[in-house]
Structure formats: structure tokens, C-alpha cells
N, CA, C and O atoms as a Tinker XYZ file with bonds, in Angstrom:
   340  protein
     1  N      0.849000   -1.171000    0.000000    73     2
     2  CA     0.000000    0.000000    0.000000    64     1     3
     3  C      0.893000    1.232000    0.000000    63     2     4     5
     4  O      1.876000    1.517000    0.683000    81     3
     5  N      0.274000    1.854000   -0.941000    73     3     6
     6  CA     1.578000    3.098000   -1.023000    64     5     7
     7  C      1.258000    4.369000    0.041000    63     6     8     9
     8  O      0.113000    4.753000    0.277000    81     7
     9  N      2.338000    4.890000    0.576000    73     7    10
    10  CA     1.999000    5.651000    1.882000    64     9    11
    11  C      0.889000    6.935000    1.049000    63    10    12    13
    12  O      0.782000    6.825000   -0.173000    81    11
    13  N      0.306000    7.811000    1.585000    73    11    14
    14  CA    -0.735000    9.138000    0.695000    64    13    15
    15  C      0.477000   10.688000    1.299000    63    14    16    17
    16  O      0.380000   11.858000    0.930000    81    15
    17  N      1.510000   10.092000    2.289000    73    15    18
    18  CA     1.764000   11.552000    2.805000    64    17    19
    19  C      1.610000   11.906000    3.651000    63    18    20    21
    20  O      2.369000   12.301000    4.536000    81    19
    21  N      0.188000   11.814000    3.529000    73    19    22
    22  CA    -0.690000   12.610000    4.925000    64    21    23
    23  C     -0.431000   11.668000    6.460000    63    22    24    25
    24  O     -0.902000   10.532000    6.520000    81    23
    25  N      0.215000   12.151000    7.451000    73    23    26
    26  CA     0.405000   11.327000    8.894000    64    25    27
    27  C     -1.158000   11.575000    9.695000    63    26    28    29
    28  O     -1.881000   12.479000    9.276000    81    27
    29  N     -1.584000   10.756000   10.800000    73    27    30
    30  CA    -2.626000   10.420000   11.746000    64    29    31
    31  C     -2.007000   10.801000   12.953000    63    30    32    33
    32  O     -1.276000    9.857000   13.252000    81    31
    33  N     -1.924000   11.589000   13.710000    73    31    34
    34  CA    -1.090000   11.384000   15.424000    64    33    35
    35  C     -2.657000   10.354000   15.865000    63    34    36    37
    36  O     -3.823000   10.470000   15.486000    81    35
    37  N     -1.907000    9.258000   16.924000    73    35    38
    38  CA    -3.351000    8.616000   17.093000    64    37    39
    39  C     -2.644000    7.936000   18.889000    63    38    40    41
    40  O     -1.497000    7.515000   19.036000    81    39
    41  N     -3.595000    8.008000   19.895000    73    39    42
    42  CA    -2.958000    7.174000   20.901000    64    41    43
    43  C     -3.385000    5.872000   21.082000    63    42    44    45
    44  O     -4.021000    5.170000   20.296000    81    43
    45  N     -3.049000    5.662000   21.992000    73    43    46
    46  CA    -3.306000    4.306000   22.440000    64    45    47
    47  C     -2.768000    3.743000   23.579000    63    46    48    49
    48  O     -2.219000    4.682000   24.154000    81    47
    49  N     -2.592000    2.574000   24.333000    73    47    50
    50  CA    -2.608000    1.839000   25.367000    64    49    51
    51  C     -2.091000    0.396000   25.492000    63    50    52    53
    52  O     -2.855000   -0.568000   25.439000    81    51
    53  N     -0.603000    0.271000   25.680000    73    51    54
    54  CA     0.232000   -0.666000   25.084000    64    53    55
    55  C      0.327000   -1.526000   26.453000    63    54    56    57
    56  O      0.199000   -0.742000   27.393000    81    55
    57  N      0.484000   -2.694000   26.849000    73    55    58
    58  CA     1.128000   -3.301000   27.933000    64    57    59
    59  C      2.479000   -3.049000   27.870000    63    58    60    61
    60  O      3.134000   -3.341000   26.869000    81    59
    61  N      3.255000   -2.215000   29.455000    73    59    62
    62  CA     4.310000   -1.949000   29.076000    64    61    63
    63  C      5.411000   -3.134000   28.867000    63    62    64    65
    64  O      6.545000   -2.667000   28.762000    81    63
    65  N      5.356000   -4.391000   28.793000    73    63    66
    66  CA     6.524000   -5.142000   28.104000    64    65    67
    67  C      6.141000   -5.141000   26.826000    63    66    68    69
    68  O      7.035000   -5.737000   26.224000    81    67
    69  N      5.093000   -4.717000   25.870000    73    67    70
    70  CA     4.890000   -5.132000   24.443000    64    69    71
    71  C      5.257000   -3.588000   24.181000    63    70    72    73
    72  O      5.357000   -3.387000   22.971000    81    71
    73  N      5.492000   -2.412000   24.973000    73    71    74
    74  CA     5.780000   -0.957000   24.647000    64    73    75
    75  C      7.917000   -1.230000   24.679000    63    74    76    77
    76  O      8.801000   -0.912000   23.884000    81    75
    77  N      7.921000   -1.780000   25.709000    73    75    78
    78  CA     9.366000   -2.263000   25.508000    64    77    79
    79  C     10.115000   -3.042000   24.559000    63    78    80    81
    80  O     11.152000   -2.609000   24.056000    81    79
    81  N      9.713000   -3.988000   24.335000    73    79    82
    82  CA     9.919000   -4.949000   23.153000    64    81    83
    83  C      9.806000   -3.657000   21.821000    63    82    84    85
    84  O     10.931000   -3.491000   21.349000    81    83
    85  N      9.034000   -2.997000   21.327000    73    83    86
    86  CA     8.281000   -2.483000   20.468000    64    85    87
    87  C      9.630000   -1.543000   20.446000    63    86    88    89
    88  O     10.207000   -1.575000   19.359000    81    87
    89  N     10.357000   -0.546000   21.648000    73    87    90
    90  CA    11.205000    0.238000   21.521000    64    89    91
    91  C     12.725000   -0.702000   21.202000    63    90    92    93
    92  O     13.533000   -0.151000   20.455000    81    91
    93  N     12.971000   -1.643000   21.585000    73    91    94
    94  CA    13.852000   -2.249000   21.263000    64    93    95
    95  C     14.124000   -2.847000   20.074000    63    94    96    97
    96  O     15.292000   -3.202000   19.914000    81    95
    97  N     13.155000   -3.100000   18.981000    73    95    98
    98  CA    13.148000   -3.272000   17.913000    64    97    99
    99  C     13.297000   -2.056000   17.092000    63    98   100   101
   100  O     14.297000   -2.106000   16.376000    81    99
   101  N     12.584000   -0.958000   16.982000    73    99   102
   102  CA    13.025000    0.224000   16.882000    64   101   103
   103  C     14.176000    0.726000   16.533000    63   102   104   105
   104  O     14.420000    1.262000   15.453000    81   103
   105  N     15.337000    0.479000   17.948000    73   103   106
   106  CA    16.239000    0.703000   18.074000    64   105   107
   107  C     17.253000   -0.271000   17.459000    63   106   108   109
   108  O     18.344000    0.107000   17.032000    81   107
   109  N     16.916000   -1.298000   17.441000    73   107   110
   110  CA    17.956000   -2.718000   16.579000    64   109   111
   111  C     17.910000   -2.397000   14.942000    63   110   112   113
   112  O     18.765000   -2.603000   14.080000    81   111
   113  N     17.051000   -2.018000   14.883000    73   111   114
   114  CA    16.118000   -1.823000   13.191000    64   113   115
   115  C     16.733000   -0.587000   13.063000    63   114   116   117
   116  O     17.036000   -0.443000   11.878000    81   115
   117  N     17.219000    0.841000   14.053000    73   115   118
   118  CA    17.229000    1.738000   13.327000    64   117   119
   119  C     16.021000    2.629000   13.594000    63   118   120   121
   120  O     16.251000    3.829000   13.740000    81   119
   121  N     14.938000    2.256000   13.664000    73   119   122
   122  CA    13.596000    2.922000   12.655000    64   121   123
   123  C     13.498000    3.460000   14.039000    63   122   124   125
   124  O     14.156000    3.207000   15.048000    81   123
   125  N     12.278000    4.454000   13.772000    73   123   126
   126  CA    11.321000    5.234000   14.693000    64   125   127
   127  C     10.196000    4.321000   15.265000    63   126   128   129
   128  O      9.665000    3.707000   14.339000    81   127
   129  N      9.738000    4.071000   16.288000    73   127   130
   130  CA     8.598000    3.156000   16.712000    64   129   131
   131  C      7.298000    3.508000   16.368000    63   130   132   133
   132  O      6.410000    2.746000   16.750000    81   131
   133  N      6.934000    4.682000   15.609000    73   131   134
   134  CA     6.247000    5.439000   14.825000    64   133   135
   135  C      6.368000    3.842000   12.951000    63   134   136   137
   136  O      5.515000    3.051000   12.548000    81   135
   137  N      7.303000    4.027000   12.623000    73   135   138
   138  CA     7.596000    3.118000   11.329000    64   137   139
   139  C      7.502000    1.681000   11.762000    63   138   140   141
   140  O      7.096000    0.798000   11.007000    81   139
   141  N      7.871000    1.485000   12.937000    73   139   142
   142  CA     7.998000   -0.326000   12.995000    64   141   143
   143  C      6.091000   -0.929000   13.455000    63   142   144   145
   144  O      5.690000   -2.072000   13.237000    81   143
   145  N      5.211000    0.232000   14.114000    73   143   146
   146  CA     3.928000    0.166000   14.472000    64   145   147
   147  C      3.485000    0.396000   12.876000    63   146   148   149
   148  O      3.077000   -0.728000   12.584000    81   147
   149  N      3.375000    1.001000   11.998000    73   147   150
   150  CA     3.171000    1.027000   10.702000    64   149   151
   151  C      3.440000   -0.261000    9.944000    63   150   152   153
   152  O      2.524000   -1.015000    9.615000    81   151
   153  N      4.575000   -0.468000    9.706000    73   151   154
   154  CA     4.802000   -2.010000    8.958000    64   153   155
   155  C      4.438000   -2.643000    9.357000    63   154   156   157
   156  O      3.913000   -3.423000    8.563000    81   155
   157  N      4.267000   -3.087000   11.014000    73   155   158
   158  CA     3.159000   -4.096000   11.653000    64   157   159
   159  C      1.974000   -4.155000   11.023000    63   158   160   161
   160  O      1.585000   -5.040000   10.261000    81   159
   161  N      1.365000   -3.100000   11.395000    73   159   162
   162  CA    -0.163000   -3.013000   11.049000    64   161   163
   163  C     -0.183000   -2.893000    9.578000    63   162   164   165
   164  O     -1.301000   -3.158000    9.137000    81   163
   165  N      0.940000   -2.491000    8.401000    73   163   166
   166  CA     0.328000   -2.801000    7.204000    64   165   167
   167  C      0.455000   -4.128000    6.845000    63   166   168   169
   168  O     -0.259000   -4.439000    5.892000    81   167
   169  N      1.469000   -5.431000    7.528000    73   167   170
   170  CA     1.550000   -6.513000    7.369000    64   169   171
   171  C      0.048000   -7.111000    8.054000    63   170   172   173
   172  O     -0.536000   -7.981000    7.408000    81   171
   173  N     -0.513000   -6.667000    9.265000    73   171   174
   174  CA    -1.288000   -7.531000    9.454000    64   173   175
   175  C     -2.720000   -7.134000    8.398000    63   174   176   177
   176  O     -3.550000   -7.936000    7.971000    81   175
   177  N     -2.674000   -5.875000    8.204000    73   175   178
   178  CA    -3.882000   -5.660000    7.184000    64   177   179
   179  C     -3.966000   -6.558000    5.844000    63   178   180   181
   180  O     -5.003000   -6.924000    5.291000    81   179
   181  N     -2.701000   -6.818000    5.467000    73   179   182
   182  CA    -2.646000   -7.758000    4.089000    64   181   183
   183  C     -2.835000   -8.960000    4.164000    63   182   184   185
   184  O     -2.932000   -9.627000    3.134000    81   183
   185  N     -2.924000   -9.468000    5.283000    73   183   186
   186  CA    -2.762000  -11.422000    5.933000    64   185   187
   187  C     -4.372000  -11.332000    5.664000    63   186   188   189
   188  O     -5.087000  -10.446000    6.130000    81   187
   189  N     -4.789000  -12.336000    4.883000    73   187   190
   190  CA    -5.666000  -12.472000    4.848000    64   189   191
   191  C     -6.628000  -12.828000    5.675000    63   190   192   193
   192  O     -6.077000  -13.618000    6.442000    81   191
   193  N     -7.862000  -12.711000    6.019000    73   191   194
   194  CA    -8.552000  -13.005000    7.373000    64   193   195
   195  C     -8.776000  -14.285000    7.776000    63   194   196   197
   196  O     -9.343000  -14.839000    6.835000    81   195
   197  N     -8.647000  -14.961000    8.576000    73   195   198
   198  CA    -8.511000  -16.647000    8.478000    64   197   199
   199  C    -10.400000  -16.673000    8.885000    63   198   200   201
   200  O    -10.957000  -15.724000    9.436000    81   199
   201  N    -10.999000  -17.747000    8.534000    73   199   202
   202  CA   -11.944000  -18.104000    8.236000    64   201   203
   203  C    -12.265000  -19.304000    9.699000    63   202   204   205
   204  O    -12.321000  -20.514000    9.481000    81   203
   205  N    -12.406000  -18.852000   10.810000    73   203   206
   206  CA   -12.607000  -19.498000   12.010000    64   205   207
   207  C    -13.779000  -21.040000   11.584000    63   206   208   209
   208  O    -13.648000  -22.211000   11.938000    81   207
   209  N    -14.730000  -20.474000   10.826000    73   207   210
   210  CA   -16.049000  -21.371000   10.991000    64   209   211
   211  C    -15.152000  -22.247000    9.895000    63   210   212   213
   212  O    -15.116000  -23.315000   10.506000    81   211
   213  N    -14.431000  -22.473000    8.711000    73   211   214
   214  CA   -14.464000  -23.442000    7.795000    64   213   215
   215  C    -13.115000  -23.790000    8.751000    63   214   216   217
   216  O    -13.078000  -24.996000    8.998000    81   215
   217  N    -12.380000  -23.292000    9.144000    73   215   218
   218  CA   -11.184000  -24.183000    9.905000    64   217   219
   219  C    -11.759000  -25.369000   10.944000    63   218   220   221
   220  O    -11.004000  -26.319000   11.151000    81   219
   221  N    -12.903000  -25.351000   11.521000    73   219   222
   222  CA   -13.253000  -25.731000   12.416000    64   221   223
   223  C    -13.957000  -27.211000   11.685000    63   222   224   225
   224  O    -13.946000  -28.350000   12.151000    81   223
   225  N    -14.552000  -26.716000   10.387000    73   223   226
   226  CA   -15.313000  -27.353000    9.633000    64   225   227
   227  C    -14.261000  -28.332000    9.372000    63   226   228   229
   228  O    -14.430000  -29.293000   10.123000    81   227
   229  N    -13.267000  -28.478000    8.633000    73   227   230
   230  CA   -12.196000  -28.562000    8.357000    64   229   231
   231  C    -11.452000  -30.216000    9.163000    63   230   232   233
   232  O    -11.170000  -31.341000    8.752000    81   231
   233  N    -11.378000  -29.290000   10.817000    73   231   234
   234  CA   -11.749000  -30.573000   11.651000    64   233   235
   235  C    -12.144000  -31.443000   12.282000    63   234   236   237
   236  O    -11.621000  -32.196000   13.103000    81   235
   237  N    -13.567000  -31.289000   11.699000    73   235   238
   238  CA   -14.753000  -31.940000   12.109000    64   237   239
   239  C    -14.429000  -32.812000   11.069000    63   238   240   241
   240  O    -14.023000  -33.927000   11.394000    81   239
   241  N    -14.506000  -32.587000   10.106000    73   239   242
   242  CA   -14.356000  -33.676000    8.857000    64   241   243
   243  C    -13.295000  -34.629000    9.101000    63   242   244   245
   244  O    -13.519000  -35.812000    9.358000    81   243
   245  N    -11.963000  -34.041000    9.010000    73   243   246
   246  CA   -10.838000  -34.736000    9.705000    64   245   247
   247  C    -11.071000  -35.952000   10.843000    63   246   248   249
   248  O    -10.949000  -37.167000   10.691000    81   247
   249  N    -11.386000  -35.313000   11.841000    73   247   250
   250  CA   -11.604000  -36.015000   13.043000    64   249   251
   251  C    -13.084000  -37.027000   12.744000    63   250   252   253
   252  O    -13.262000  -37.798000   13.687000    81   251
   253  N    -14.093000  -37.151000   11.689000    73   251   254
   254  CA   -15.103000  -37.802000   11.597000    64   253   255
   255  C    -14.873000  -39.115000   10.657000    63   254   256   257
   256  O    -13.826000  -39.126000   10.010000    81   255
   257  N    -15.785000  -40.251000   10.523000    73   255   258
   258  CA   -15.933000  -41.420000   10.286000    64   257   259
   259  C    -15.292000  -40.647000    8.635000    63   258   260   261
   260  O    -15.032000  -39.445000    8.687000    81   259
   261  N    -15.134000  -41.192000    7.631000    73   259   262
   262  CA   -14.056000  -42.861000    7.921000    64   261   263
   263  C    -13.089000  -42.333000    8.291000    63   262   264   265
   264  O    -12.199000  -43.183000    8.316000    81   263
   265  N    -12.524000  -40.855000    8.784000    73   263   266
   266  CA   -11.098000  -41.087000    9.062000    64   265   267
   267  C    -10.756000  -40.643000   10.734000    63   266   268   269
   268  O     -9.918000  -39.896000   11.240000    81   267
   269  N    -11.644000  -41.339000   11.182000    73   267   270
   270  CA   -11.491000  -40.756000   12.689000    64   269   271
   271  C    -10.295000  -42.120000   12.624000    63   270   272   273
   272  O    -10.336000  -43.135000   11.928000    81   271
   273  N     -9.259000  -41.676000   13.636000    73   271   274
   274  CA    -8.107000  -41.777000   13.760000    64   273   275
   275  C     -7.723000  -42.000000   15.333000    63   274   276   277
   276  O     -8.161000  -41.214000   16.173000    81   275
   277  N     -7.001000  -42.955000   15.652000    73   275   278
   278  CA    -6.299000  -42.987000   17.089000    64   277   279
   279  C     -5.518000  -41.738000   16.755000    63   278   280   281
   280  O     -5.184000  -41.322000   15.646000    81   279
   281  N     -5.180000  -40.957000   18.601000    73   279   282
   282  CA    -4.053000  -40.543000   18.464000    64   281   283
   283  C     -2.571000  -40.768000   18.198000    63   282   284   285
   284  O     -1.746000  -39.949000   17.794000    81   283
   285  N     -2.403000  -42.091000   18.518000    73   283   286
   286  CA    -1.493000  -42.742000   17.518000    64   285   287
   287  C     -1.148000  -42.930000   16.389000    63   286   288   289
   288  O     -0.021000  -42.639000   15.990000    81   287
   289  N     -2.207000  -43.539000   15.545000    73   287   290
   290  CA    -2.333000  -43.059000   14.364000    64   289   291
   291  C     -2.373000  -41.955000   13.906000    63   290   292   293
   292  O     -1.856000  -41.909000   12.790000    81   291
   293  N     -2.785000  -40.960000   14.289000    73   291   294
   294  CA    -2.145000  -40.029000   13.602000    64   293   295
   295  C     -0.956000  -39.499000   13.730000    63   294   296   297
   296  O     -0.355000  -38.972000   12.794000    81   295
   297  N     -0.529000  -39.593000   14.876000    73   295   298
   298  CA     1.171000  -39.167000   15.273000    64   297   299
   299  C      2.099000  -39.999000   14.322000    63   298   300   301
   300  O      3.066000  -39.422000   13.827000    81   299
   301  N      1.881000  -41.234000   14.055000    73   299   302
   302  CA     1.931000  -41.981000   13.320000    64   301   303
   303  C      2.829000  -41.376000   11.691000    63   302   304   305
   304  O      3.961000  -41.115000   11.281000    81   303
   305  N      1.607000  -41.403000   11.299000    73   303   306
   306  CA     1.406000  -40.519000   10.189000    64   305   307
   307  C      1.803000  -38.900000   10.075000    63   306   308   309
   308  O      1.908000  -38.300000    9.005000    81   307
   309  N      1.943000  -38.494000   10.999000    73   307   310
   310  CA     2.330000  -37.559000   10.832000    64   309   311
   311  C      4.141000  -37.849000   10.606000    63   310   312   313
   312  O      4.817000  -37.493000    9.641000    81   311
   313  N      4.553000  -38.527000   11.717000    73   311   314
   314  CA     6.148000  -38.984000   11.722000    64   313   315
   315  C      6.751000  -39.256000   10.404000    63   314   316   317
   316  O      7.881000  -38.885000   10.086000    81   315
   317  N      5.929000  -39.934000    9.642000    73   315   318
   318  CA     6.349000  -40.412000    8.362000    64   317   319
   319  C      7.090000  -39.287000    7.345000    63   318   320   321
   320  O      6.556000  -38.192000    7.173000    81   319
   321  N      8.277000  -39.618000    6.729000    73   319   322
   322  CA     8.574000  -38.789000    6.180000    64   321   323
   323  C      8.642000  -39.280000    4.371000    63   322   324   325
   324  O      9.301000  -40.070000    3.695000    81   323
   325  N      7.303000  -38.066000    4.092000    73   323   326
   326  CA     7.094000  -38.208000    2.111000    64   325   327
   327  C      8.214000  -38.492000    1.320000    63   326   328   329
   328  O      8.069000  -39.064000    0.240000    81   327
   329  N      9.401000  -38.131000    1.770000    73   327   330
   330  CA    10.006000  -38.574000    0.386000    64   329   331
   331  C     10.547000  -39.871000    0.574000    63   330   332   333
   332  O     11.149000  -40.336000   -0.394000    81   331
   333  N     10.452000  -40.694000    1.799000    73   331   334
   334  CA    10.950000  -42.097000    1.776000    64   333   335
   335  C      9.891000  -42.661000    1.556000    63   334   336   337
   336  O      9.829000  -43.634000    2.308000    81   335
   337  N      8.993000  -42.586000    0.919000    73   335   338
   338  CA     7.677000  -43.505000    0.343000    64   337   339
   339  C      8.062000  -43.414000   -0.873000    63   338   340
   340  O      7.409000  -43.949000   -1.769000    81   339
């Protein structure tokens, strides 16, 4: 998203270890904590919105007949590694 120019002064209400962390990156990076709160929030605006109800759907199906699964079995299967098949 291309910046317009125009700045927002805007406040807000940080827990102070996520206000600390936040200045320390800042400072490792260089940047202003003004720029590193910006690239945050334009990265999380672009992540697409995850879809709670079909994820869920997702593992209902998973977890249902025919492939309801021991937890073994699936640990199982999961262990297996694709390219030695």
C-alpha cells in the first residue's frame, strides 16, 4: 500500500513489556517506533482473514468417520517422512 503523505497522530494503550519490546526493535532496526507500528499493522492488514467457521469445519471432517483416527495413528502418520515412500 503506497503511503498518501498525509500522517494520523493517534494514541493508544500498550502493555508496558509489548511498549518495551516495540522500543527495542526500533532501536535494533534503526527505525522510529512510529515506522515499525506502521509495517506491523500494514503486514497484518494484508494477511488475509482466516476463516474461524471453515477451519473448524475442516476438523470436524478430519476427526469424523471414515477417518477418525487414534491418536497414535495419527502421530503416526504424521512422523512419516514423504520422500521415503
Amino acid at each position: 500500500m503506497k503511503s498518501s503523505g498525509k500522517k494520523l497522530k493517534v494514541g493508544t494503550v500498550l502493555d508496558e513489556q509489548i511498549y518495551q519490546q516495540l522500543k527495542e526493535r526500533a532501536v535494533k532496526e534503526g527505525r522510529t517506533i512510529s515506522a515499525v507500528v506502521s509495517a506491523a499493522l500494514l503486514a497484518y492488514y494484508t494477511t488475509p482473514v482466516i476463516d474461524f467457521k471453515a477451519r473448524r469445519e475442516a476438523v470436524r471432517r478430519f476427526c469424523s468417520t471414515p477417518f477418525k483416527l487414534t491418536r497414535e495413528e495419527l502421530e503416526e502418520i504424521m512422523e512419516l517422512d514423504f520422500y521415503d515412500q
